[in-house]
Phi, psi and omega in degrees: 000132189271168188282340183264033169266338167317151187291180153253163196242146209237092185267148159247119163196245196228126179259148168220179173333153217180106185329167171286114200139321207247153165236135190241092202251098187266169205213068177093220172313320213256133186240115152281156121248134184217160202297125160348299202299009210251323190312126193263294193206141181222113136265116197272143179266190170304144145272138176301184188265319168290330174320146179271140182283147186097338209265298191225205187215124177303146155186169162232147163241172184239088154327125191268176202285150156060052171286129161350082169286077192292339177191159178211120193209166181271141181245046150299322184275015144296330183298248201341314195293317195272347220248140151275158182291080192280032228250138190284132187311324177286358176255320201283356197279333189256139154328164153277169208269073169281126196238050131286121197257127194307124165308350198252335167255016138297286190325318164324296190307299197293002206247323195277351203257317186293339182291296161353310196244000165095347164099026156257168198227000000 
């Protein structure tokens, strides 16, 4: 199959900044980038209700077949910038959390269970 028996390929998701050259498409967990020049078509969709204004843009694009895929990385350092925060005051008011559990209640634990169970496991 030659490429120009291929579909044209057509993703939605947020487009944000992006080097000069490049489209930067992020997508659920995932940021494509793929070569400008692949580009067909940007059509802009609805913004979601949460999206932050300004930061990116909904949209789907349209790919010619078998476009350049220049990086593929996690758009975790996107959630913040794009998303507003819903987070309940009482949690954004606090630190974080060690949820290490103390070696002196371990020891514990294990000295009630072998007495308990006789020191089988």
């Amino acid at each position: 199959m030659s490429q120009t028996d291929l579909p044209p390929l057509v993703l939605e998701g947020l487009l944000v900044a992006a080097p000069p050259g490049r489209v930067r498409l992020v997508i659920e967990d995932t940021v494509l980038e793929l070569d400008r020049r692949d580009v067909v078509d940007i059509a802009e969709r609805p913004s979601p209700p949460d999206l932050v204004a300004d930061q990116a843009i909904a949209a789907r694009v349209t790919f010619c077949p078998a476009p350049r895929l220049l990086n593929v990385t996690s758009a975790r350092k996107y959630r913040e910038l794009l998303w507003s925060s819903r987070e309940p005051f009482v949690l954004a008011s606090r630190g974080p959390v060690d949820f290490a559990y103390p070696a002196e209640y371990r020891r514990a634990e294990e000295a009630f269970l072998v007495a308990r169970t006789g020191g089988e496991r």
